[in-house]
Structures are given as C-alpha cells and as structure tokens.
MOPAC internal coordinates of N, CA, C and O (Angstrom, degrees):
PM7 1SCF
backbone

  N    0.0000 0     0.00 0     0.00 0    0    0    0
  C    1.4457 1     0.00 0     0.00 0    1    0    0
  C    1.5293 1   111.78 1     0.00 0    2    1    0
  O    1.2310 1   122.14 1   151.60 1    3    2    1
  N    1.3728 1   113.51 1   -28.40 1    3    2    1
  C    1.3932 1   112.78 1   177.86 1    5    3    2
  C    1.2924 1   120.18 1   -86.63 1    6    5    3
  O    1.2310 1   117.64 1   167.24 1    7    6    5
  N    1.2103 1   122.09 1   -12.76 1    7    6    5
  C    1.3472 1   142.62 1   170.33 1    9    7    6
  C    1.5257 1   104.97 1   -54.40 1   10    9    7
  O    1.2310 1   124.75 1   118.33 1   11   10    9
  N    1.6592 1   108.49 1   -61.67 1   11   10    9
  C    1.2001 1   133.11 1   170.14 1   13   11   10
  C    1.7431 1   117.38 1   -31.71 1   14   13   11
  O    1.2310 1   144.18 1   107.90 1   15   14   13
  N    0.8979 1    70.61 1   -72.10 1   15   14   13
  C    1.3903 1   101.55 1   175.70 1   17   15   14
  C    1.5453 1   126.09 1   -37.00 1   18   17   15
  O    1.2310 1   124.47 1   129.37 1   19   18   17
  N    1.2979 1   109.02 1   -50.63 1   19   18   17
  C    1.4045 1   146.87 1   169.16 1   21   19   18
  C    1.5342 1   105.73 1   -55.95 1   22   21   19
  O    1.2310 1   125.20 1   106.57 1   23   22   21
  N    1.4380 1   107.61 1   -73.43 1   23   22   21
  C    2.0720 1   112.44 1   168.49 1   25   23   22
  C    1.2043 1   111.88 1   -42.61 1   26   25   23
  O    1.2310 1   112.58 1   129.76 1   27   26   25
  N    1.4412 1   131.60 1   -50.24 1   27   26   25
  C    1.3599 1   137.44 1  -161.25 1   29   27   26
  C    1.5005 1   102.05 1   -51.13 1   30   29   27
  O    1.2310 1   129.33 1   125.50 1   31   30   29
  N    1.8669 1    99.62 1   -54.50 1   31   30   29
  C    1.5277 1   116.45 1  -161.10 1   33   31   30
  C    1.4190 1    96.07 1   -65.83 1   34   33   31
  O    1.2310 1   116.22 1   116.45 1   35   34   33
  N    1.2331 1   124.78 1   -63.55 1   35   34   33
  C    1.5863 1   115.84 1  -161.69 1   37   35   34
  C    1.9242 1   100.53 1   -79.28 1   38   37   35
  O    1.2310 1   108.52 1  -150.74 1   39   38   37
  N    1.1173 1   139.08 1    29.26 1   39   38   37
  C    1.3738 1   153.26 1   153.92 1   41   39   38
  C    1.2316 1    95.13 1   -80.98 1   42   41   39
  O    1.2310 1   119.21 1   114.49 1   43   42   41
  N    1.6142 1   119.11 1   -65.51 1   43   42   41
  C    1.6069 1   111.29 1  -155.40 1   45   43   42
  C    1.3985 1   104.93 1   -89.35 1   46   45   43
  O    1.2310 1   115.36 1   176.67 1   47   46   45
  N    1.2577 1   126.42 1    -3.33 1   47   46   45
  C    1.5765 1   127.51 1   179.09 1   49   47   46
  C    2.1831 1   102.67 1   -79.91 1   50   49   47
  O    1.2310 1   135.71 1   143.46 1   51   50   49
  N    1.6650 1    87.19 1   -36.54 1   51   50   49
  C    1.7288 1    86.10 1  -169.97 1   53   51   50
  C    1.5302 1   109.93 1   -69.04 1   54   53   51
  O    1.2310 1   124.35 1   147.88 1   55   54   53
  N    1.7388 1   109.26 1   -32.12 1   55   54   53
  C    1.0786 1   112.13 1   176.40 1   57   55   54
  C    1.7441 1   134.98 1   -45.80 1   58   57   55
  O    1.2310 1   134.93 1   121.74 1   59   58   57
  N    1.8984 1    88.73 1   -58.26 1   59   58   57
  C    1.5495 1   101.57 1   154.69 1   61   59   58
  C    1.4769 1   132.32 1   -18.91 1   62   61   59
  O    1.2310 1   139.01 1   121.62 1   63   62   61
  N    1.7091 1    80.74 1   -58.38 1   63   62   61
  C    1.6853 1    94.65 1  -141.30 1   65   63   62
  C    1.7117 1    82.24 1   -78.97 1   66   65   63
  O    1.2310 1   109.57 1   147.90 1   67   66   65
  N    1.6745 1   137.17 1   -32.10 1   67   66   65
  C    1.4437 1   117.12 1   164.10 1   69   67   66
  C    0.8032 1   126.78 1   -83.99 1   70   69   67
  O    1.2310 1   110.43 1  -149.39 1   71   70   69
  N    1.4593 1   135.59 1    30.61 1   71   70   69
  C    1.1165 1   138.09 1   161.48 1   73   71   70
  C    1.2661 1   127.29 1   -79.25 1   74   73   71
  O    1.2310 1   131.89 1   128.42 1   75   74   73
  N    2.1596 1    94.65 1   -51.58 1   75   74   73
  C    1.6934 1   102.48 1   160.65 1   77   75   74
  C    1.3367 1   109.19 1   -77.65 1   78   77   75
  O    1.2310 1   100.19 1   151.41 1   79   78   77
  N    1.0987 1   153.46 1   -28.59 1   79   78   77
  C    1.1130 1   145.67 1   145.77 1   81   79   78
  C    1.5086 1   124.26 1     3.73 1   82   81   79
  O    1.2310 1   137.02 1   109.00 1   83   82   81
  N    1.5786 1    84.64 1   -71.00 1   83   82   81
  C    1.7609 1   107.05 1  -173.87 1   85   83   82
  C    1.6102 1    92.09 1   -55.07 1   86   85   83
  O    1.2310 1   120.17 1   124.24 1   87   86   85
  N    1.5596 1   117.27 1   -55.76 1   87   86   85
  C    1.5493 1   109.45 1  -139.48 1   89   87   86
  C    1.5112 1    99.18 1   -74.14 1   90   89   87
  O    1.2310 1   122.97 1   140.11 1   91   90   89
  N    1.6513 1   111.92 1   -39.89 1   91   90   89
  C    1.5263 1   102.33 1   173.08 1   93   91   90
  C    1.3724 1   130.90 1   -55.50 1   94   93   91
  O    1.2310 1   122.39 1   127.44 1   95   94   93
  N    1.5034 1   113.02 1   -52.56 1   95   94   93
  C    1.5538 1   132.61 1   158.50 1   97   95   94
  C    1.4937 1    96.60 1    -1.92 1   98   97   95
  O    1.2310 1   127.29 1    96.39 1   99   98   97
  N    1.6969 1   103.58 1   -83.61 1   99   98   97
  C    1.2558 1   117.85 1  -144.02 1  101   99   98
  C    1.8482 1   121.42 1   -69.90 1  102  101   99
  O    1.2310 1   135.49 1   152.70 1  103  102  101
  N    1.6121 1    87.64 1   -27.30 1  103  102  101
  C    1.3264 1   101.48 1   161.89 1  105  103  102
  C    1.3504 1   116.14 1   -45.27 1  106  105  103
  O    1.2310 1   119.95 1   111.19 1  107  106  105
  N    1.1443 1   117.71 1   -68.81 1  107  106  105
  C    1.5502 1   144.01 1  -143.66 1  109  107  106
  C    1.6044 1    78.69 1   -87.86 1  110  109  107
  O    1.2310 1   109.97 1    81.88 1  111  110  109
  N    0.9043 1   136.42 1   -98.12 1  111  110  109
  C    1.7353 1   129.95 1  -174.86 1  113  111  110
  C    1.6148 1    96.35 1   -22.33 1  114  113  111
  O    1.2310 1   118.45 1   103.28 1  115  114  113
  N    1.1747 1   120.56 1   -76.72 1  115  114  113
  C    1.7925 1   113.70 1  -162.45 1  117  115  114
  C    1.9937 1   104.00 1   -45.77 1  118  117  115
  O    1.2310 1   116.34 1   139.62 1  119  118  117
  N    1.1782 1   124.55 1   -40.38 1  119  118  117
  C    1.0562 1   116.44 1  -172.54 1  121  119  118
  C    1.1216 1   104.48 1   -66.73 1  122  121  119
  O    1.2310 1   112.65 1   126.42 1  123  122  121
  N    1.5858 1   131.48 1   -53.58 1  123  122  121
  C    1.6708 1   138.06 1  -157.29 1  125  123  122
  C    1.5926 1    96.59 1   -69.84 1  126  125  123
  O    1.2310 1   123.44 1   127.66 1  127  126  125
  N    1.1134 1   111.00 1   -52.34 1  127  126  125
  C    1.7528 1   114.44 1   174.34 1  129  127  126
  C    1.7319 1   117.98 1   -32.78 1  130  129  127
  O    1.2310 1   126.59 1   123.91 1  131  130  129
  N    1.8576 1   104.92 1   -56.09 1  131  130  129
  C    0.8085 1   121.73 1  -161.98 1  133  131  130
  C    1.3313 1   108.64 1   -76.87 1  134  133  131
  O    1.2310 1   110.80 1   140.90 1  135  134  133
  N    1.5523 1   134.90 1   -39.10 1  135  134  133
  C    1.0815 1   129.03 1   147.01 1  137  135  134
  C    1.4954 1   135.43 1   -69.37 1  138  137  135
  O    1.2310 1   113.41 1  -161.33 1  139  138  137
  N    1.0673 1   130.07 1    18.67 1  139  138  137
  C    1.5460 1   122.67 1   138.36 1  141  139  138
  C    2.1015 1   113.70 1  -110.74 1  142  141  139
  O    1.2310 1   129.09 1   168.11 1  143  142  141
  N    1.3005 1   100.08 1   -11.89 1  143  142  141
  C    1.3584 1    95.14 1  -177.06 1  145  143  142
  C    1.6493 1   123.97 1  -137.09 1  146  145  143
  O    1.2310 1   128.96 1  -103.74 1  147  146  145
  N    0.9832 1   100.34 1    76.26 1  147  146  145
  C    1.8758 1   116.20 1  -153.26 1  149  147  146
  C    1.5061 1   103.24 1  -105.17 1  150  149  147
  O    1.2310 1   125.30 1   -72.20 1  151  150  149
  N    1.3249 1   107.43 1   107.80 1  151  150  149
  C    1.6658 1   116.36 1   179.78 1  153  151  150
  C    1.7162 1    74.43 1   -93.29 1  154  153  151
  O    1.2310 1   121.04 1    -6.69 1  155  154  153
  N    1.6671 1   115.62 1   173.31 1  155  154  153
  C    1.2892 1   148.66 1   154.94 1  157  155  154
  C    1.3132 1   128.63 1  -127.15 1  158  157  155
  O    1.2310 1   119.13 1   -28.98 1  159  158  157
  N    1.1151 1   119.26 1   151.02 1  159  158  157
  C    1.3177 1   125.12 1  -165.49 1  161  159  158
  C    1.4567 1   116.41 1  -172.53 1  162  161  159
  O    1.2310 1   124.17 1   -18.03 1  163  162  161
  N    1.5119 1   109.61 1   161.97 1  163  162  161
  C    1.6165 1   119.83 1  -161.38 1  165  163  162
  C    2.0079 1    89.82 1   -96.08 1  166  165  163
  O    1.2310 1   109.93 1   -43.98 1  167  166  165
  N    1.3582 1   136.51 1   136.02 1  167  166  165
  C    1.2835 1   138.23 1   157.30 1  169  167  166
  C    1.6205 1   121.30 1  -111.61 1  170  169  167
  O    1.2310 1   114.54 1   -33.51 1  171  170  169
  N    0.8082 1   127.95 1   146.49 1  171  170  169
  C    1.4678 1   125.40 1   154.85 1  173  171  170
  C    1.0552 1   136.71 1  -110.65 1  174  173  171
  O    1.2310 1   118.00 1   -50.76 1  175  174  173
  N    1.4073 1   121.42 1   129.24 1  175  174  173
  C    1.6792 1   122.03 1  -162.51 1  177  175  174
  C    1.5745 1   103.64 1   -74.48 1  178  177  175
  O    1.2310 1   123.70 1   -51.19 1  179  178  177
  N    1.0340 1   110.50 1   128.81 1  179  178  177
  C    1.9078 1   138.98 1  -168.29 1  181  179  178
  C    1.9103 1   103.16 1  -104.58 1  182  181  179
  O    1.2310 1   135.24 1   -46.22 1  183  182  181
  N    1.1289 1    88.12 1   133.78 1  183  182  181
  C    1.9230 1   103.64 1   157.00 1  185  183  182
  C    1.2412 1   107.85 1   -43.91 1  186  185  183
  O    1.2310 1   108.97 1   -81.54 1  187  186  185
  N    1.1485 1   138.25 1    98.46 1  187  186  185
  C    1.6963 1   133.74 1  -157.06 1  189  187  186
  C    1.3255 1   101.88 1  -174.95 1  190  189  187
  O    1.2310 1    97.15 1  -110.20 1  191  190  189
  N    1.3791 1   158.18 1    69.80 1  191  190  189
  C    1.2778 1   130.53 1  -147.66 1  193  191  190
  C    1.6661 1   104.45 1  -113.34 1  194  193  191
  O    1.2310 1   106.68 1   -58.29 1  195  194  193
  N    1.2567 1   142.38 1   121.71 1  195  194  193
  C    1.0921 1   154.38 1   114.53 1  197  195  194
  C    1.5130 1   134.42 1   -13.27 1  198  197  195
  O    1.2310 1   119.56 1   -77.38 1  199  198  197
  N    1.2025 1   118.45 1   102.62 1  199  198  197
  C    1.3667 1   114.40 1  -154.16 1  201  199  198
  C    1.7428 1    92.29 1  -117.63 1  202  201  199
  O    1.2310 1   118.89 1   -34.09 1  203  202  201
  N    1.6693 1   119.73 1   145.91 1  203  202  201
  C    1.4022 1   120.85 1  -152.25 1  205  203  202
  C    1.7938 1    79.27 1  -122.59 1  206  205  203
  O    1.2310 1   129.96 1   -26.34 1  207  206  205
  N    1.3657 1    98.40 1   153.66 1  207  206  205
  C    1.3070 1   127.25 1   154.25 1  209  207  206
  C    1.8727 1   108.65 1    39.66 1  210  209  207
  O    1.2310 1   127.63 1    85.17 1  211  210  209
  N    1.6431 1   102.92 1   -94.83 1  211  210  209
  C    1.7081 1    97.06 1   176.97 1  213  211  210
  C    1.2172 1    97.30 1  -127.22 1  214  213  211
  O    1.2310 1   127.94 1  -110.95 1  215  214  213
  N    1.4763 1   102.32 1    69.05 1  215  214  213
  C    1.3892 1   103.87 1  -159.43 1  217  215  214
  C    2.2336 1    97.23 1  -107.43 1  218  217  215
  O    1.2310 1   116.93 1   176.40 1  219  218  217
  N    1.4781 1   123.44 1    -3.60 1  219  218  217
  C    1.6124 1    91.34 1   166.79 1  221  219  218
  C    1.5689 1    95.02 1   -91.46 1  222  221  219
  O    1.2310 1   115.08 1  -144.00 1  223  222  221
  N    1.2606 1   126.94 1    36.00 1  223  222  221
  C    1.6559 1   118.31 1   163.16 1  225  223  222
  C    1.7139 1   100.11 1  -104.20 1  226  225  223
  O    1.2310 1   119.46 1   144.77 1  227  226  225
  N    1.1577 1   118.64 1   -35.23 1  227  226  225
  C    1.8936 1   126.93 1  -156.05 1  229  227  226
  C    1.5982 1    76.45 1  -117.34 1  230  229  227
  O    1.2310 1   102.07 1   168.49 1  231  230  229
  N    1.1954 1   150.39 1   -11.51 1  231  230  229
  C    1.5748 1   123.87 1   168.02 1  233  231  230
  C    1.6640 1   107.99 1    80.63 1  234  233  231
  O    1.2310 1   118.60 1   149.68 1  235  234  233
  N    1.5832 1   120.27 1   -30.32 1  235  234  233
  C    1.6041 1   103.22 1   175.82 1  237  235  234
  C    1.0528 1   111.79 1   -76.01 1  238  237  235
  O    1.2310 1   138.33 1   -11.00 1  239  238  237
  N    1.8264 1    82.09 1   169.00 1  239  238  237
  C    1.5025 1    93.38 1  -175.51 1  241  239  238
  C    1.5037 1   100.19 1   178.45 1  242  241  239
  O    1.2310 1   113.67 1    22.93 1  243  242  241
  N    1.3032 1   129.58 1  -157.07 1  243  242  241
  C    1.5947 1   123.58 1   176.96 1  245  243  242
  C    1.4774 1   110.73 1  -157.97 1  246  245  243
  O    1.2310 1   106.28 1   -24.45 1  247  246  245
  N    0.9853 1   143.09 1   155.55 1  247  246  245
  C    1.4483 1   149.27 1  -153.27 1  249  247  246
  C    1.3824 1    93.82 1   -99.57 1  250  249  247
  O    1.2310 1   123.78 1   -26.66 1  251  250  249
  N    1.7381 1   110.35 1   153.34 1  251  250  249
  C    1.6345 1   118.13 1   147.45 1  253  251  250
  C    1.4913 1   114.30 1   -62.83 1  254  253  251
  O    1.2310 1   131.92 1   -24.85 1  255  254  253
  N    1.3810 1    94.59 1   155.15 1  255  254  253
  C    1.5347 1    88.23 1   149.51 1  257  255  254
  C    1.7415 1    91.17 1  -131.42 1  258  257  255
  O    1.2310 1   133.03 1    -7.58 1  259  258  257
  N    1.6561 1    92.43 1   172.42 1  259  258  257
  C    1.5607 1   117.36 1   174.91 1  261  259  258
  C    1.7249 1   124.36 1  -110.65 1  262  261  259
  O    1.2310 1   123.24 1   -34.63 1  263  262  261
  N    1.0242 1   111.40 1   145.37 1  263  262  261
  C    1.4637 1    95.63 1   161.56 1  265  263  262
  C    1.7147 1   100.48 1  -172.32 1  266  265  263
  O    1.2310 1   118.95 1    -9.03 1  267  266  265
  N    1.6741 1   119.61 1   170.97 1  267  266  265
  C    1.2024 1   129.67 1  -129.31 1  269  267  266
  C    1.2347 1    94.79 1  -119.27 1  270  269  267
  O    1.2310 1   105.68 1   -36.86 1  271  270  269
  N    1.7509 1   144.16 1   143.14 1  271  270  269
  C    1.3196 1   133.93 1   169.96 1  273  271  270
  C    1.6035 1    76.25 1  -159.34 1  274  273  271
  O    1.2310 1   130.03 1   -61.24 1  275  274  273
  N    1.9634 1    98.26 1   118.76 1  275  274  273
  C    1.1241 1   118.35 1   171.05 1  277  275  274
  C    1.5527 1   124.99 1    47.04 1  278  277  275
  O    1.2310 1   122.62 1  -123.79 1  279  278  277
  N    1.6342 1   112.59 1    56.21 1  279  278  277
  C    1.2465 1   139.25 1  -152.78 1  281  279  278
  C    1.3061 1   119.56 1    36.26 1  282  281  279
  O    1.2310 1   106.99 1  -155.74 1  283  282  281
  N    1.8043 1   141.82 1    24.26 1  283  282  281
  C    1.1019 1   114.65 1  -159.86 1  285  283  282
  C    1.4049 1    79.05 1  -142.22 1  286  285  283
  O    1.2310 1   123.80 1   -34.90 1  287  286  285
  N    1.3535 1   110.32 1   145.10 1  287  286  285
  C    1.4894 1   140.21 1  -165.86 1  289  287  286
  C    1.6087 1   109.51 1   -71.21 1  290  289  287
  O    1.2310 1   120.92 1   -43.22 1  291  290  289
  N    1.3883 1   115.85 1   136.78 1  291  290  289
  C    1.5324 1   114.64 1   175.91 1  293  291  290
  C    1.4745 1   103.96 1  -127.34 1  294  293  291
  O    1.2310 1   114.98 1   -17.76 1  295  294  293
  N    1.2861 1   127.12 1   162.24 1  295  294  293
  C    1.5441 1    87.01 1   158.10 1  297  295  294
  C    2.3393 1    77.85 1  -168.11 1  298  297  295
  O    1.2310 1   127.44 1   -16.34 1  299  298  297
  N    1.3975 1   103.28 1   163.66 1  299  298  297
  C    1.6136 1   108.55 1   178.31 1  301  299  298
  C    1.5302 1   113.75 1  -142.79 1  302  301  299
  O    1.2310 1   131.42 1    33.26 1  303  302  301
  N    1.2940 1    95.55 1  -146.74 1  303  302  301
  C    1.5407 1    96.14 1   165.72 1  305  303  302
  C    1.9304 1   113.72 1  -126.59 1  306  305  303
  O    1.2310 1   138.12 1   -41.70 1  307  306  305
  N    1.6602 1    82.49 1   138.30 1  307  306  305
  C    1.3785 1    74.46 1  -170.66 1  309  307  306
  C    1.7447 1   131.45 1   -96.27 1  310  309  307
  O    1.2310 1   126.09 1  -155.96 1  311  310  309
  N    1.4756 1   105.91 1    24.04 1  311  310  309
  C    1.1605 1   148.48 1   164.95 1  313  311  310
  C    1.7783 1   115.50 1    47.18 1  314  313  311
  O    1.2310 1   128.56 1  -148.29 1  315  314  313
  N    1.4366 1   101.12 1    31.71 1  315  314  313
  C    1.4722 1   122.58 1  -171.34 1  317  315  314
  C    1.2453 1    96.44 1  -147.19 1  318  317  315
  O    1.2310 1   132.46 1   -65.66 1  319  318  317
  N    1.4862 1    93.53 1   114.34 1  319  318  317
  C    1.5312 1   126.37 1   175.32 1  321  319  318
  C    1.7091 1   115.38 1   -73.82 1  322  321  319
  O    1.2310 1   122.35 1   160.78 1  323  322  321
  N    1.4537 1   113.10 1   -19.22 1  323  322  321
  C    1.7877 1   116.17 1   168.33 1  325  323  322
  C    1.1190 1   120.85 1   -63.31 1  326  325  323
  O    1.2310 1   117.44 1   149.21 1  327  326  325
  N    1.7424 1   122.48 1   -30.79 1  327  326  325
  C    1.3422 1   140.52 1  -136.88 1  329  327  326
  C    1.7232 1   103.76 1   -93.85 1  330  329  327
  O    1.2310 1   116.65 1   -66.45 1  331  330  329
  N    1.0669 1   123.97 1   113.55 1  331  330  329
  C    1.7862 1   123.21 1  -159.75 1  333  331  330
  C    1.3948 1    90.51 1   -98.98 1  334  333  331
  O    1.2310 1   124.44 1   -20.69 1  335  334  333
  N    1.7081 1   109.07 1   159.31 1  335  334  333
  C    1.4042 1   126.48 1   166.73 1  337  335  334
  C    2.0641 1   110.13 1   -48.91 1  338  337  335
  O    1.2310 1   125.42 1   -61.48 1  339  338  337
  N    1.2760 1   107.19 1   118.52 1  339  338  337
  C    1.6033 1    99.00 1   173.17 1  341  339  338
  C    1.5394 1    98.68 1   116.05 1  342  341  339
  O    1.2310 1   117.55 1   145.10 1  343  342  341
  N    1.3152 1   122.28 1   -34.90 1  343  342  341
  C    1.1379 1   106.58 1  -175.27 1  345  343  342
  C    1.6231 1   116.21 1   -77.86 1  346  345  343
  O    1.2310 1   127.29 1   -14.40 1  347  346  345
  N    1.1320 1   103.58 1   165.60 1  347  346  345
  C    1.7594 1   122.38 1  -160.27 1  349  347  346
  C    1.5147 1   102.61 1  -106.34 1  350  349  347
  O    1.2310 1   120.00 1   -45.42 1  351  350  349
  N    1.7793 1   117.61 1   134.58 1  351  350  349
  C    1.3439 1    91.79 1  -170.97 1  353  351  350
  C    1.6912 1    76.01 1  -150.31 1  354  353  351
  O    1.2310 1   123.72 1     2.60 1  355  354  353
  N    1.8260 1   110.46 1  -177.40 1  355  354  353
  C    1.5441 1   115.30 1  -154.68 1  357  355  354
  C    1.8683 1    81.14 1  -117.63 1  358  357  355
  O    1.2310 1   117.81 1   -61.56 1  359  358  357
  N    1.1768 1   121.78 1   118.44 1  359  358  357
  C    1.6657 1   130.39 1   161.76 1  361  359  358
  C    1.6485 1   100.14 1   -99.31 1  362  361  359
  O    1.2310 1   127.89 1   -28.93 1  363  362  361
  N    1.9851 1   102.42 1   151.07 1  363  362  361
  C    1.2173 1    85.39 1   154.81 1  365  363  362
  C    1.4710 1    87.24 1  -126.61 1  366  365  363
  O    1.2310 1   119.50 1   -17.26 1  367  366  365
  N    1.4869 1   118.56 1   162.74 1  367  366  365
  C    1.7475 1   123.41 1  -178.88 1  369  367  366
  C    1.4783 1   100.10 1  -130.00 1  370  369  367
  O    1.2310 1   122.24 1   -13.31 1  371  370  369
  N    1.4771 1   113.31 1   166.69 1  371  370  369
  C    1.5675 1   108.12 1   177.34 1  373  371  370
  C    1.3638 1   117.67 1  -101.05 1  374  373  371
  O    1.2310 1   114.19 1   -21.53 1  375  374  373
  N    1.0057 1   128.60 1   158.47 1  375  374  373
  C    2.0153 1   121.06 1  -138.25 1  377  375  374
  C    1.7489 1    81.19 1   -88.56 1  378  377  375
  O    1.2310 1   100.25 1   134.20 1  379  378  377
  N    0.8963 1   153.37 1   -45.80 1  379  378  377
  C    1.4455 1   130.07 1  -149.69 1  381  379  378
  C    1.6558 1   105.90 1  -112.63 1  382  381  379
  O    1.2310 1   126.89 1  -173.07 1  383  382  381
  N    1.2906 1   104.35 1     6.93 1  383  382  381
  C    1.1514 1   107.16 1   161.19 1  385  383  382
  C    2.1672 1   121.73 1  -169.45 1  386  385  383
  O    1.2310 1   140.14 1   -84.84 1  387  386  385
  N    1.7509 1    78.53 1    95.16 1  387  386  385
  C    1.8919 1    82.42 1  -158.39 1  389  387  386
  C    1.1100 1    90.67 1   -85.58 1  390  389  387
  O    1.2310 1   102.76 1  -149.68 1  391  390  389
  N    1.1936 1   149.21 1    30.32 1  391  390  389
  C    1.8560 1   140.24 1   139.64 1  393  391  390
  C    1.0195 1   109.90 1   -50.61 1  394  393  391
  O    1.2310 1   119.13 1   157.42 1  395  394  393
  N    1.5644 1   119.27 1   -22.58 1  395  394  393
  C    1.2877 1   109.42 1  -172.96 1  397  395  394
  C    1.8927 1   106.58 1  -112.65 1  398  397  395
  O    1.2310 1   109.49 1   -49.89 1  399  398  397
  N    0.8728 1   137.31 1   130.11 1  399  398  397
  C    1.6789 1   143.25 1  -164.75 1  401  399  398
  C    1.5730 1    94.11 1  -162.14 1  402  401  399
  O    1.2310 1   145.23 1    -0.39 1  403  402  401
  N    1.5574 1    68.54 1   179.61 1  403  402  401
  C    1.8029 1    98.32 1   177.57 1  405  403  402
  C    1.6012 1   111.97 1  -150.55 1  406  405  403
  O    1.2310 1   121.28 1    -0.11 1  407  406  405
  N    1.1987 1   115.17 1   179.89 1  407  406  405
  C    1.6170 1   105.75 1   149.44 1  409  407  406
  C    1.0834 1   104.84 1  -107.33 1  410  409  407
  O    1.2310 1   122.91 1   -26.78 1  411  410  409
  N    1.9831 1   112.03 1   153.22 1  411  410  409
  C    1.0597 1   124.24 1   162.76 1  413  411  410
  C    1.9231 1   115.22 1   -73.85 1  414  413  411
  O    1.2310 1   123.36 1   -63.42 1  415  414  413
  N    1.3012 1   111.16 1   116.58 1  415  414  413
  C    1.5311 1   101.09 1  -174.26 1  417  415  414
  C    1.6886 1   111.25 1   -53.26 1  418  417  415
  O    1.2310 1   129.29 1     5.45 1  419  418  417
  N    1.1625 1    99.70 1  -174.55 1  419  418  417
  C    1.6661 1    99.96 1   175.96 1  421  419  418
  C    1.1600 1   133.14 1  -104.34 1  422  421  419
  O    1.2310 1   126.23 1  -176.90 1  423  422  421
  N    1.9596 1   105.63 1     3.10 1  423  422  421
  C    1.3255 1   128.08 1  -175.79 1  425  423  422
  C    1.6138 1   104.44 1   -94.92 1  426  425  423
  O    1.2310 1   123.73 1   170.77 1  427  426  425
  N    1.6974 1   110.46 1    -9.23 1  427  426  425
  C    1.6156 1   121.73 1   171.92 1  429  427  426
  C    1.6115 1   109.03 1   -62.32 1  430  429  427
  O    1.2310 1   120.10 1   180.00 1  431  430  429

C-alpha cells in the first residue's frame, strides 16, 4: 500500500510540475518565436468569453478573437476585458505555427 502510495505521490507532483511547465514553456517560446518571426493579421473578437482568475464569481473576463491564415481558423484570448464581440483588432502569429499569436496592443 505504501508502494502505492508512493507512485500516486510522485504522479501528482510530475503532473504539477508539467503543468507549470507547459504554461511557462509556452509563454517564453510564443514570445521568442514572435519576435524573430511575426506574420500580422486583421482578427475579430468572437462570442467566446474567457473568464480570469475568480472570475465565474466577479463575471470578468475577455473575449476570443479569430482570424484566418490560409483558410483555416485560429482563434485565442484576447486578454482585454474592454474589447466587445465585432470589434476588429491587429494580431501578430508566427508563420509556421499561428496557434500561437498575440495581440498587437494599440500603444504599438
């Protein structure tokens, strides 16, 4: 049983530890990507809503937006809670792999 016991624990420790893994990883890759390899593009913020932190108690949150590279749909979060369904906004994504984007702010 302690054996057991033992796998379980270092299961849910590895899990953790790729979990933040993943989220830092991807950060840090999407940014470095994005600054040497920055396609641009027009998106539109979509019915999609993104909910932050303790946010289905406080209700915020911020919409996706979408947009198109070589007919096939991308779409994220656009991590601005001002930004309404319909509006049009400037992403840049990295050309061989636009899953990964951002928005361009508006102070760019």
């Amino acid at each position: 049983m302690n054996k057991l016991k033992s796998i379980v624990t270092i299961i849910v420790f590895l899990v953790m530890f790729g979990y933040i893994f993943y989220k830092v990883g991807k950060r840090q890759l999407t940014g470095y990507l994005l600054k040497h390899d920055a396609q641009r593009a027009k998106a539109v913020i979509i019915d999609e809503k993104n909910y932050m932190g303790n946010s289905p108690v406080s209700r915020e949150g911020s919409y996706s937006y979408l947009f198109y590279v070589n007919g096939e749909a991308y779409k994220n979060d656009s991590k601005d809670p001002k930004l309404q369904v319909g509006d049009s906004i400037d992403i840049e994504y990295v050309k061989y792999w636009p899953s990964l984007s951002r928005r361009i702010s508006a102070s760019n």
